[in-house]
C-alpha positions as CSV (number, residue, x, y, z in Angstrom):
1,X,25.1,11.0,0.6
2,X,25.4,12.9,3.7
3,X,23.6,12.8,6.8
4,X,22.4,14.5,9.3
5,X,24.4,14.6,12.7
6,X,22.3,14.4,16.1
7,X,20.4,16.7,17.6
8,X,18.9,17.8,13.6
9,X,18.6,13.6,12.9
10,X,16.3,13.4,15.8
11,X,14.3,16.1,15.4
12,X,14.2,15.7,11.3
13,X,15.5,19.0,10.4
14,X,18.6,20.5,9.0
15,X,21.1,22.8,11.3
16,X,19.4,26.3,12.1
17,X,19.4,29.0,14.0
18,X,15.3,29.2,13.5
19,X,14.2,28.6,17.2
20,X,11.3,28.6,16.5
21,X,11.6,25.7,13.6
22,X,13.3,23.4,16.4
23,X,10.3,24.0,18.6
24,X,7.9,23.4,15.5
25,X,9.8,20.3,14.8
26,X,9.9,19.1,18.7
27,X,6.1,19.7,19.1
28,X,5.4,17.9,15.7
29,X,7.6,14.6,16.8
30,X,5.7,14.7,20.7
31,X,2.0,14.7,19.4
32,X,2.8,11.6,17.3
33,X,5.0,10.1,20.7
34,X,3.1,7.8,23.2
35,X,4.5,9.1,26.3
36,X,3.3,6.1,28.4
37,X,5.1,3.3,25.8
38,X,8.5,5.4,24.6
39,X,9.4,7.1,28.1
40,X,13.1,7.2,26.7
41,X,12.2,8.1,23.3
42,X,10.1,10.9,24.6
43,X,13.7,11.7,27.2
44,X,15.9,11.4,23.6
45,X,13.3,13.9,21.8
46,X,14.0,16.3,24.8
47,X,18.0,15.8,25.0
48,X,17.5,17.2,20.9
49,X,15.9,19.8,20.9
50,X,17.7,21.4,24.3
51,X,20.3,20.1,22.2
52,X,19.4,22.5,19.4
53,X,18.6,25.0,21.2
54,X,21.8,25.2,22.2
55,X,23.7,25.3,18.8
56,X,21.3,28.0,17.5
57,X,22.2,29.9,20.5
58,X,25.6,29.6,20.0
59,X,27.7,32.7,17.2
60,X,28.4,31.9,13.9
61,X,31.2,29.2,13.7
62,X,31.8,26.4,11.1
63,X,28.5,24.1,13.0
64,X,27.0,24.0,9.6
65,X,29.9,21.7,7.9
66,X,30.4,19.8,11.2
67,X,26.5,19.1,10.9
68,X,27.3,17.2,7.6
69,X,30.8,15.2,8.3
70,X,31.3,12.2,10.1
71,X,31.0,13.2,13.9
72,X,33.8,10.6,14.5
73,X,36.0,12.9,12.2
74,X,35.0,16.4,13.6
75,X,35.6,15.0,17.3
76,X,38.9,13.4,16.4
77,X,37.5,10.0,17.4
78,X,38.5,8.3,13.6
79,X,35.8,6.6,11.8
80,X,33.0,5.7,14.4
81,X,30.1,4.6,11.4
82,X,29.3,1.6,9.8
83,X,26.3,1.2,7.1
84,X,26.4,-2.5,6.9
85,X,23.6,-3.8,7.7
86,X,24.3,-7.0,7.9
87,X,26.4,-6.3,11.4
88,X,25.4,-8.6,13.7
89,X,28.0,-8.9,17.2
90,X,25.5,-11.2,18.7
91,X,23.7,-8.6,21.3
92,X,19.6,-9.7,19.7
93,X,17.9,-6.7,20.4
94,X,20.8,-4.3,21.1
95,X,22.0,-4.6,17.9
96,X,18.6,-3.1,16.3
97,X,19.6,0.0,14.0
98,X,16.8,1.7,15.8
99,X,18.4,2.4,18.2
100,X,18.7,5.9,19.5
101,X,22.3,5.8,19.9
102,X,22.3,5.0,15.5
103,X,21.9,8.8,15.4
104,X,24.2,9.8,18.3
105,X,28.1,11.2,17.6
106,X,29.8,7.9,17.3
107,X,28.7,4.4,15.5
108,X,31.0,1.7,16.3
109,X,32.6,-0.1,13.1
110,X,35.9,0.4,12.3
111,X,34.8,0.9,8.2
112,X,35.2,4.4,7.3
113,X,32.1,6.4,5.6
114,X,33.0,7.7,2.7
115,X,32.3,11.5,1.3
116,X,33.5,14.1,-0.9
117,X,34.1,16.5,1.3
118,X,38.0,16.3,3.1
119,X,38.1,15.5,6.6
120,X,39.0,18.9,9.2
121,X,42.4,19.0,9.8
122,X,43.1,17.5,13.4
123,X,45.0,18.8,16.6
124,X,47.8,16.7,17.5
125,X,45.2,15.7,20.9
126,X,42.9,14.8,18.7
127,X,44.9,12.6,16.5
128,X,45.8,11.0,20.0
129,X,42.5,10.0,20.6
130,X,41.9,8.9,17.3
131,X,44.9,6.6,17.4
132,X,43.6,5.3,20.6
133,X,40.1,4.5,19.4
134,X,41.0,2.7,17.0
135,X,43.3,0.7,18.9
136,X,40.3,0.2,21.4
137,X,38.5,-1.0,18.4
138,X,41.3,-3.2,17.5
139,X,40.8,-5.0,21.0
140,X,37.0,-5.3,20.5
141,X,36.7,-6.3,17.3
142,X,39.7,-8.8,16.4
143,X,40.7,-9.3,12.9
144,X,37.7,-7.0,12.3
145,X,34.8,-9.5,13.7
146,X,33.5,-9.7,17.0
147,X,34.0,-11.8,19.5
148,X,32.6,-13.0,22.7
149,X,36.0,-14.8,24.0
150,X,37.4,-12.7,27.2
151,X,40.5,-10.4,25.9
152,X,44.1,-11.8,26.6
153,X,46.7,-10.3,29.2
154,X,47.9,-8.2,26.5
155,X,45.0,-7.3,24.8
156,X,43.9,-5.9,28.6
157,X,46.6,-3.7,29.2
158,X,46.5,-2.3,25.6
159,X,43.3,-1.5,25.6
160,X,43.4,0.3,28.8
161,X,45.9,2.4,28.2
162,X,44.0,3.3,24.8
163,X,41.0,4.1,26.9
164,X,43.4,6.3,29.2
165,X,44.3,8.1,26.2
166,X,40.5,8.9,25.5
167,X,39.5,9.7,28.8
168,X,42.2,12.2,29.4
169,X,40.9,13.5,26.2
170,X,37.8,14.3,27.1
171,X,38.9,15.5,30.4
172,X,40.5,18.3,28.0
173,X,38.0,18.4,25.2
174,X,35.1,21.1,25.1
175,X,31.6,19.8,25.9
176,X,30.5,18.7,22.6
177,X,33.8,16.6,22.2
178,X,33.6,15.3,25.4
179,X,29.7,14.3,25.0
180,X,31.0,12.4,21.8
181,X,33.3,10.0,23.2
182,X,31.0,9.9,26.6
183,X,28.3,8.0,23.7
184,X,30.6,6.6,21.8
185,X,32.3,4.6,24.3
186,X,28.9,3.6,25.9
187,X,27.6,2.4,22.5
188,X,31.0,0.2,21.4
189,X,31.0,-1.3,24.7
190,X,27.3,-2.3,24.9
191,X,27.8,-3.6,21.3
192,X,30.9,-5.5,22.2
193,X,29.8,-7.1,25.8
194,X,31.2,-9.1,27.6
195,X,34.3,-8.6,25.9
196,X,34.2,-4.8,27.0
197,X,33.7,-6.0,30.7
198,X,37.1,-5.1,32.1
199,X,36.9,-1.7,30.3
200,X,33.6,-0.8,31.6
201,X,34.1,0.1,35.4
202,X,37.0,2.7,34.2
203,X,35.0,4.2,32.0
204,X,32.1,4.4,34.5
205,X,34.3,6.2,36.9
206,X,35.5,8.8,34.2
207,X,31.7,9.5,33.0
208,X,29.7,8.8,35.9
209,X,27.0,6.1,34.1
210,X,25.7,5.2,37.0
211,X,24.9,8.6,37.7
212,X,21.9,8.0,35.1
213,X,20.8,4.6,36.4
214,X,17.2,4.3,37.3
215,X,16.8,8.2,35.8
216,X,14.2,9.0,32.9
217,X,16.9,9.9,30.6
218,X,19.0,7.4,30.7
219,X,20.4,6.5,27.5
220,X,20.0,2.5,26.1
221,X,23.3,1.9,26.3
222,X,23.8,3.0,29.7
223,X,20.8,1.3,31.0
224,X,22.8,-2.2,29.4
225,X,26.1,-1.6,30.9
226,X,24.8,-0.4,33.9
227,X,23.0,-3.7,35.1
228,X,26.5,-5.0,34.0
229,X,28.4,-3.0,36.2
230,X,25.8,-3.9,39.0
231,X,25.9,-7.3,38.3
232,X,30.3,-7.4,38.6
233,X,29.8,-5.2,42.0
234,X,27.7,-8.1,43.2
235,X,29.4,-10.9,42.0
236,X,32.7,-8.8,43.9
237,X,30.8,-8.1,47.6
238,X,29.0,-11.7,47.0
239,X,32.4,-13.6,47.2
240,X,33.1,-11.8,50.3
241,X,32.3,-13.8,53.8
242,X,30.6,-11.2,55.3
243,X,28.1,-10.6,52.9
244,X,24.4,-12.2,53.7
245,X,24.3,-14.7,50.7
246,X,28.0,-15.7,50.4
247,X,26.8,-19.0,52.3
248,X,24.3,-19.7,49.4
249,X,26.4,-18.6,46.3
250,X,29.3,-20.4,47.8
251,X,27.2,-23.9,48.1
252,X,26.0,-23.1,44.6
253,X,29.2,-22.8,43.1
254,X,30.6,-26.3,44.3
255,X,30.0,-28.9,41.7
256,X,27.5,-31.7,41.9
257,X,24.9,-32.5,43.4
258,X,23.9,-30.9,46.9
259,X,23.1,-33.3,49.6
260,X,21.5,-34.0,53.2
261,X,24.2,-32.5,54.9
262,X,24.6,-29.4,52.5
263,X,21.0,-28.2,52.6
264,X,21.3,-27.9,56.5
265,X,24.6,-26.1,56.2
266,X,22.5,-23.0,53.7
267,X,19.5,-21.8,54.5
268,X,17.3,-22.4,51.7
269,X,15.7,-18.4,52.0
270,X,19.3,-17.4,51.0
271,X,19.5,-20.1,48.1
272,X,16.1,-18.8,46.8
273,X,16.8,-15.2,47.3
274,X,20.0,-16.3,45.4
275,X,18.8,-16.8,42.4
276,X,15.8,-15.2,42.5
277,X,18.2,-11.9,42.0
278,X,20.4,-13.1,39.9
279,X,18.0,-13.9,37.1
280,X,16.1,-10.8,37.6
281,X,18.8,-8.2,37.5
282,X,22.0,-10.0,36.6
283,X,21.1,-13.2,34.9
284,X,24.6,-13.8,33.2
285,X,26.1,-14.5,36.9
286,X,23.7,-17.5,37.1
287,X,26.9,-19.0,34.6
288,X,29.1,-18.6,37.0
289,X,27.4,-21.1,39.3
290,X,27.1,-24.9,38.9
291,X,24.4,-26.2,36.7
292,X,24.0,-29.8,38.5
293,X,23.7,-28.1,41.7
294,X,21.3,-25.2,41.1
295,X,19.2,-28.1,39.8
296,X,19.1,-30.2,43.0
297,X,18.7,-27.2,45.0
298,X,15.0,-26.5,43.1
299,X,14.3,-30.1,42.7
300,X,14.3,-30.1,46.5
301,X,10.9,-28.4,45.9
302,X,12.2,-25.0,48.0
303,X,13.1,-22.5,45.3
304,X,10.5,-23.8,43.0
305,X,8.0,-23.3,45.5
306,X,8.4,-19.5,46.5
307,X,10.4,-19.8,49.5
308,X,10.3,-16.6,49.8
309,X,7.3,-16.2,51.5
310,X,7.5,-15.3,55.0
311,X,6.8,-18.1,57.4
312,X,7.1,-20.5,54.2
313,X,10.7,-20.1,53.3
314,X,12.4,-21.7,56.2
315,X,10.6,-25.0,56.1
316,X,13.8,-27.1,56.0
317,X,14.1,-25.4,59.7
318,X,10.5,-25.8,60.4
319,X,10.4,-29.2,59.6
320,X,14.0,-29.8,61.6
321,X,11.5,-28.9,65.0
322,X,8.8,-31.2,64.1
323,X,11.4,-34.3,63.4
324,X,13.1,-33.3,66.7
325,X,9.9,-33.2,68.6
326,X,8.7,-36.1,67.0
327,X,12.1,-37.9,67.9
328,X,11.1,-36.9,71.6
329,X,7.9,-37.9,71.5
330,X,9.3,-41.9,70.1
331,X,11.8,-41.5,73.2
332,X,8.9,-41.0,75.7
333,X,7.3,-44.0,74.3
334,X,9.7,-46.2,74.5
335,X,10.4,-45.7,77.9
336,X,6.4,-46.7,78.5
337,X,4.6,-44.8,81.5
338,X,5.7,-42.8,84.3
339,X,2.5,-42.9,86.4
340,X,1.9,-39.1,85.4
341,X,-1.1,-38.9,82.9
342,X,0.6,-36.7,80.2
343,X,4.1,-38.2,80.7
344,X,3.7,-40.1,77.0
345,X,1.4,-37.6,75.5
346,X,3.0,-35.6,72.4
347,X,4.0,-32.3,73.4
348,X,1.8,-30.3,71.1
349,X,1.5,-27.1,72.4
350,X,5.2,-27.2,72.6
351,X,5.5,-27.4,68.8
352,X,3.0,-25.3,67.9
353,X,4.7,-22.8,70.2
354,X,8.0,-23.3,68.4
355,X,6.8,-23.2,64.9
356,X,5.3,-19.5,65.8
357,X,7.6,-18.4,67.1
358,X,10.0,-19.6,64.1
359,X,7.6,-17.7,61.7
360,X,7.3,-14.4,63.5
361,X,11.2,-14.6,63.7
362,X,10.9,-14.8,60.3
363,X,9.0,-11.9,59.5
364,X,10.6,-10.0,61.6
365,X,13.9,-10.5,59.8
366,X,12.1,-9.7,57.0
367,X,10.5,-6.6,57.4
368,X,13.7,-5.1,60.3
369,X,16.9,-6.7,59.2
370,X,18.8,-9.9,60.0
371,X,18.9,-10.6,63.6
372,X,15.7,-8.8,64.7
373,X,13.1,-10.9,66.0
374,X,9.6,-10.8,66.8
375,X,10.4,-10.0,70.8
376,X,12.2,-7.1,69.7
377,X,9.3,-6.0,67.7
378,X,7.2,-6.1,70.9
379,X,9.9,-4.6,73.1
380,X,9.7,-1.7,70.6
381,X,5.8,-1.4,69.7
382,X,3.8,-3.4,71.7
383,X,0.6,-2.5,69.3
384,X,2.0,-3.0,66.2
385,X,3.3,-6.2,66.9
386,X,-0.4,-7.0,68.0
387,X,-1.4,-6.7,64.6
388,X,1.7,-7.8,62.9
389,X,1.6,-10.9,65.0
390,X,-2.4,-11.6,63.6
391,X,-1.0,-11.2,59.9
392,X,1.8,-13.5,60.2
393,X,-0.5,-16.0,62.1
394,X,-3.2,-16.2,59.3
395,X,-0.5,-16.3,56.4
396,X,-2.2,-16.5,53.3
397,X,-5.6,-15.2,54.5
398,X,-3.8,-12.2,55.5
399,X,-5.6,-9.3,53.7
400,X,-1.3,-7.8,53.5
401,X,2.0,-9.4,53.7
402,X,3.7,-8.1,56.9
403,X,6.2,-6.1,54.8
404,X,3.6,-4.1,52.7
405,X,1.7,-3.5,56.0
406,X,4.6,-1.8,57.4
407,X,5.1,-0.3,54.5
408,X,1.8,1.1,54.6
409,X,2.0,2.1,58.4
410,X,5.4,4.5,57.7
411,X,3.2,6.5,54.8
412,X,0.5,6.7,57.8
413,X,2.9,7.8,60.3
414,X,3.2,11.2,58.9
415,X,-0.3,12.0,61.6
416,X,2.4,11.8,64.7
417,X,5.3,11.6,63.7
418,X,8.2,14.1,64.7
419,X,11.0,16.0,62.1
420,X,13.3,13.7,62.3
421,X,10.7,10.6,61.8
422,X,9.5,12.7,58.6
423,X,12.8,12.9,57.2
424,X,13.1,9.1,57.4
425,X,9.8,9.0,55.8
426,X,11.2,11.2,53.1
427,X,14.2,8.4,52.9
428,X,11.9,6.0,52.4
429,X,9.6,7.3,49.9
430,X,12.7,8.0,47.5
431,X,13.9,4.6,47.9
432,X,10.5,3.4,46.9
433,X,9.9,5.8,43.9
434,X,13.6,5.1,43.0
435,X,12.7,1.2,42.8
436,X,9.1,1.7,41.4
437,X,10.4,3.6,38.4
438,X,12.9,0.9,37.1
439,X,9.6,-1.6,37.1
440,X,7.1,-1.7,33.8
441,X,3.2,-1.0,34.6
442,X,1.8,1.4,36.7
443,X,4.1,0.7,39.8
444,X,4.7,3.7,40.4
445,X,1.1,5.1,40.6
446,X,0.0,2.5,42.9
447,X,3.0,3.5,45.3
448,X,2.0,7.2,44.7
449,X,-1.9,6.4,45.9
450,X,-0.3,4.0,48.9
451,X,-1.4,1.2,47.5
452,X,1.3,-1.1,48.4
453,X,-0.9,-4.4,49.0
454,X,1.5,-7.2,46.6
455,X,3.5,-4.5,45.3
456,X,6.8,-6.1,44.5
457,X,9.3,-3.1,44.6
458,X,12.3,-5.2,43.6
459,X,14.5,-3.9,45.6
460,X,18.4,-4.6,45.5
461,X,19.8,-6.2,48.5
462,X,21.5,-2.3,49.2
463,X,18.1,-1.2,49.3
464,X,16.3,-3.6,51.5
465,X,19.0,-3.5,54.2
466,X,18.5,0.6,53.8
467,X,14.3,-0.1,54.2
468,X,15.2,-2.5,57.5
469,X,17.1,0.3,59.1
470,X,14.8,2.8,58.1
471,X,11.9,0.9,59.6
472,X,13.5,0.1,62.3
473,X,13.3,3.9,63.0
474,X,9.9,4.4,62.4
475,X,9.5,1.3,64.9
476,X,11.3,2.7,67.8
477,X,9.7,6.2,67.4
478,X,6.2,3.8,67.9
479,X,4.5,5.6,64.6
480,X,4.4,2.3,63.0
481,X,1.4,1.8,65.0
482,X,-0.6,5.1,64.3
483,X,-4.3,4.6,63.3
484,X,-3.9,6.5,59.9
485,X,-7.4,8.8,59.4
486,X,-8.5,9.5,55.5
487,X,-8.3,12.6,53.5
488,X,-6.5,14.4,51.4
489,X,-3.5,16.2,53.0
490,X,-2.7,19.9,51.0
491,X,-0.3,21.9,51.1
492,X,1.8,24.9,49.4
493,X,5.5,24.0,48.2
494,X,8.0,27.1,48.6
495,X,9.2,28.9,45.4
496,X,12.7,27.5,45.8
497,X,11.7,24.1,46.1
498,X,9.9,24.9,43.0
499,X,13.1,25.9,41.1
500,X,14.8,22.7,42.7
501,X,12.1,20.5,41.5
502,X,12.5,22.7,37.9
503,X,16.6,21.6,37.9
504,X,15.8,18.1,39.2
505,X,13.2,17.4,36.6
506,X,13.9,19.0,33.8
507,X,10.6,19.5,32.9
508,X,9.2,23.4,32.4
509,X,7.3,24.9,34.5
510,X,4.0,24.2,32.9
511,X,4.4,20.7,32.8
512,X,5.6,21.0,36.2
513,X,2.8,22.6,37.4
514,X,-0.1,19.9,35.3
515,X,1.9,17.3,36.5
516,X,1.7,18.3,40.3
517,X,-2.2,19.1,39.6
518,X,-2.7,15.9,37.7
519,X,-2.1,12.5,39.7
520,X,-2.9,10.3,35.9
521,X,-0.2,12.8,34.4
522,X,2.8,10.9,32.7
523,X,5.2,13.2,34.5
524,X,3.8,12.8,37.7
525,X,6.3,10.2,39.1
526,X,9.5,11.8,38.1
527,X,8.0,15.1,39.5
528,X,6.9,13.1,42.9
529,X,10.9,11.8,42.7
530,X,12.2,15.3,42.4
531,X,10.2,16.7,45.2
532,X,11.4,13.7,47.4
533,X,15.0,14.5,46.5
534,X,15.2,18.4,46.8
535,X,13.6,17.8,50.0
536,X,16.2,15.3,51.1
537,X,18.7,17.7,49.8
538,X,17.9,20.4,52.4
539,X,15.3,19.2,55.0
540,X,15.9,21.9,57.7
541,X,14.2,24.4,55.0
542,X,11.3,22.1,54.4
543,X,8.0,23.5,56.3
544,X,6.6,20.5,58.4
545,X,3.3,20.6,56.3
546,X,5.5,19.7,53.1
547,X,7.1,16.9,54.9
548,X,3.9,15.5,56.3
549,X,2.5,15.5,52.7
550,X,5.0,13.0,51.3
């Protein structure tokens, strides 16, 4: 029995020119879509039925029989389907036959589906591609089965020449060709991890994934293999001696046990920031380090304990000043009195001095980038720092972390602050949006109300070294420390950052429009992100008003 090729299997029709059925179809599918739970199936929906637009737009060509053969035939890619479900590569969930990419041009089993009717006849290009596919497949799947064992020497340089061979095919291909092995070879590889690794990156430069990371429609696979390819670009920089935590992933990749001498040598913020990362955006690195020592490292009580806390997460260094003073204070009293009253007296004031000063250090670092302490803060802003400097000293009775209220201070700044200061602010809120959209919840409506207070943005280590530097702007301007007034700020966005917002989006005017009027609107924080962007994209056309508004 035939089946339906994609965009029709989405949308549940077969191939027409009817525009109006697609849009019947579309609009039937959204009303029984949860926007709020299926964001990407909602993004898939849309991709179809612009899709089908499309076709039916297109003249009279043979579409209708390509609708019912094998995609992987029509494209030249060879036999791309599989209908056994018992296929299980050892992915859990990303083996689900749910999945959107089920329905896309390509499957990934080297089985051929059988039908009655023959198979187009194929360019000599095509039969090129579909030599090389199945040679890729070959490498993925050996003797047919999959594997999770890293491919040989061999195996490597077949399989990238194979996957030259299909690149330069698509280079050459018309769009719907290209767009079939852009999917295809984003579902075999997801499927096939980590034995795709070394094919990934090429691939990635050929069809720009990571273009789509963090985006509303990016597709499953993508959103897989691009944490992958994140997580090898990390695991490249993090081996590098420059890079901040190369001290802590070194220590945690020697084996055994870490002692005295090894916990002074690592700060135990970079150990806990460490692995922290790791197992929240690349957690197959954490095999790469040493089991025995990652455990002695918590069992020291720092990681375990959220050293990441500012003030908190340096206690090995704290508690190096109090030994030391202590050690002084033994000294004194063994060499008995001096005839001066406070000769043998503890030096208190001298260690409570030390230990602020180590915390504010801390924060500062924190909030402004490695090196930047809490006299430079001052030098630059003498009234923030007042109040920074009363946050950090009451720690956890601190109504907000020093990082969210500085945070909070660059979406106030907008009252005072100058073009240039607006366009930072502009930087920053797309870094935010950027970071609040990859989280689940309602992140991103709490950033769009500024309600930052324990927002946890997750930001990459790229990202908070672009905040630091960014703040660090907005501190030397001294708008950190404007005394933000309420109310709501209006004002009236251009037609052609309209039609930017339109391109950016994708979304039609309407929605465009309810979604700018509507703060509780679904679409409201991809339309906040576009507006960021198109702003970015040309600020010297922006009117000031729009800029302040951000």
């Amino acid at each position: 029995m035939s089946r339906r090729a994609f965009p029709w299997s989405r949308l549940g029709i077969d191939p027409t020119k009817d525009t109006g059925a697609i849009r019947k179809a579309y609009a039937d599918i959204l009303r029984a879509t949860n926007l709020d739970d299926d964001i990407a199936g909602y993004a898939e929906l849309r991709r179809a039925r612009d899709h089908a637009l499309w076709l039916a737009a297109q003249p009279d060509v043979e579409e209708e029989s390509a609708g019912e053969e094998d995609e992987g035939e029509v494209y030249g890619l060879g036999s791309l389907d599989d209908d056994d479900d018992d296929d299980d590569i050892g992915l859990g969930d990303w083996d689900d036959a749910d999945y959107p990419w089920d329905d896309s041009p390509s499957a990934q089993h080297p089985d051929p589906v059988s039908g009655d009717d023959p198979a187009p006849e194929l360019t000599e290009a095509q039969l090129r591609a579909q030599a090389a596919w199945n040679t890729m497949l070959d490498v993925l799947y050996p003797d047919g089965e999959p594997s999770e064992e890293a491919v040989t020497h061999e195996q490597l340089e077949t399989g990238l020449a194979a996957l030259g061979v299909l690149i330069a095919r698509a280079e050459e291909a018309d769009l719907l060709e290209h767009d079939a092995l852009d999917n295809a070879l984003g579902e075999l590889f997801a499927r096939t991890w980590p034995r795709s690794a070394p094919f990934v990156e090429p691939a990635n430069e050929a069809f720009h994934w990571l273009g789509e990371a963090g985006a509303l429609e990016e597709r499953y696979a993508l959103r897989f293999l691009n944490d992958r390819l994140k997580g090898m670009r990390f695991h490249e920089k993090v081996q590098q001696p420059g890079h901040p935590l190369h001290k802590a992933w070194a220590e945690l990749s020697r084996p055994g046990r870490a002692g005295f001498v090894d916990r002074l040598r690592v700060r135990r913020l970079d150990i806990h920031r460490l692995l922290t990362g790791i197992r929240e955006r690349y957690p197959e690195l954490e095999s790469l380090l040493d089991a025995e020592r990652v455990r002695s490292w918590e069992n020291g009580g720092g990681v375990a304990e959220g050293a990441s806390n500012a003030g908190r997460g340096f206690g090995g260094a704290l508690l190096f000043v109090v030994l030391f003073f202590a050690l002084m204070r033994g000294v004194a009293a063994l060499m008995g009195p001096t005839g001066d009253d406070d000769a043998g007296k503890p030096p208190l004031a001298e260690v409570e001095a030390a230990l602020k000063t180590a915390e504010l250090d801390i924060a500062a670092d924190r909030v402004f980038g490695k090196g930047f302490k809490f006299a430079d803060v001052r030098a630059a802003d003498p009234n923030f720092a007042k109040t920074f400097e009363a946050l950090v000293s009451i720690a956890d009775k601190a109504p907000i972390e020093p990082i969210d209220y500085a945070r909070t201070q660059a979406i106030g700044a907008s009252q005072v602050a100058a073009n240039n200061e607006l366009v930072v602010r502009a930087d920053l809120k797309s870094l935010w949006l950027n970071a609040a959209r990859r989280l689940p919840g309602d992140a991103c409506q709490k950033l769009m109300r500024g309600d930052l207070r324990k927002l946890d943005l997750k930001l990459t280590d790229k990202e908070q070294s672009r905040e630091q530097a960014l703040l660090r702007q907005l501190l030397e301007a001294k708008v950190l420390s404007n005394k933000a007034e309420g109310g709501e700020t209006r004002y009236t966005i251009p037609g052609w950052l309209i039609e930017a917002m339109l391109k950016r989006s994708g979304l039609s005017e309407e929605r465009l429009v309810a979604a700018l009027r509507n703060p509780d609107s679904p679409d409201r924080c991809g339309v906040e992100f576009a507006l960021v962007e198109a702003v970015r994209a040309a600020p010297g056309k922006v009117p000031k008003e729009v800029l302040k508004g951000l």
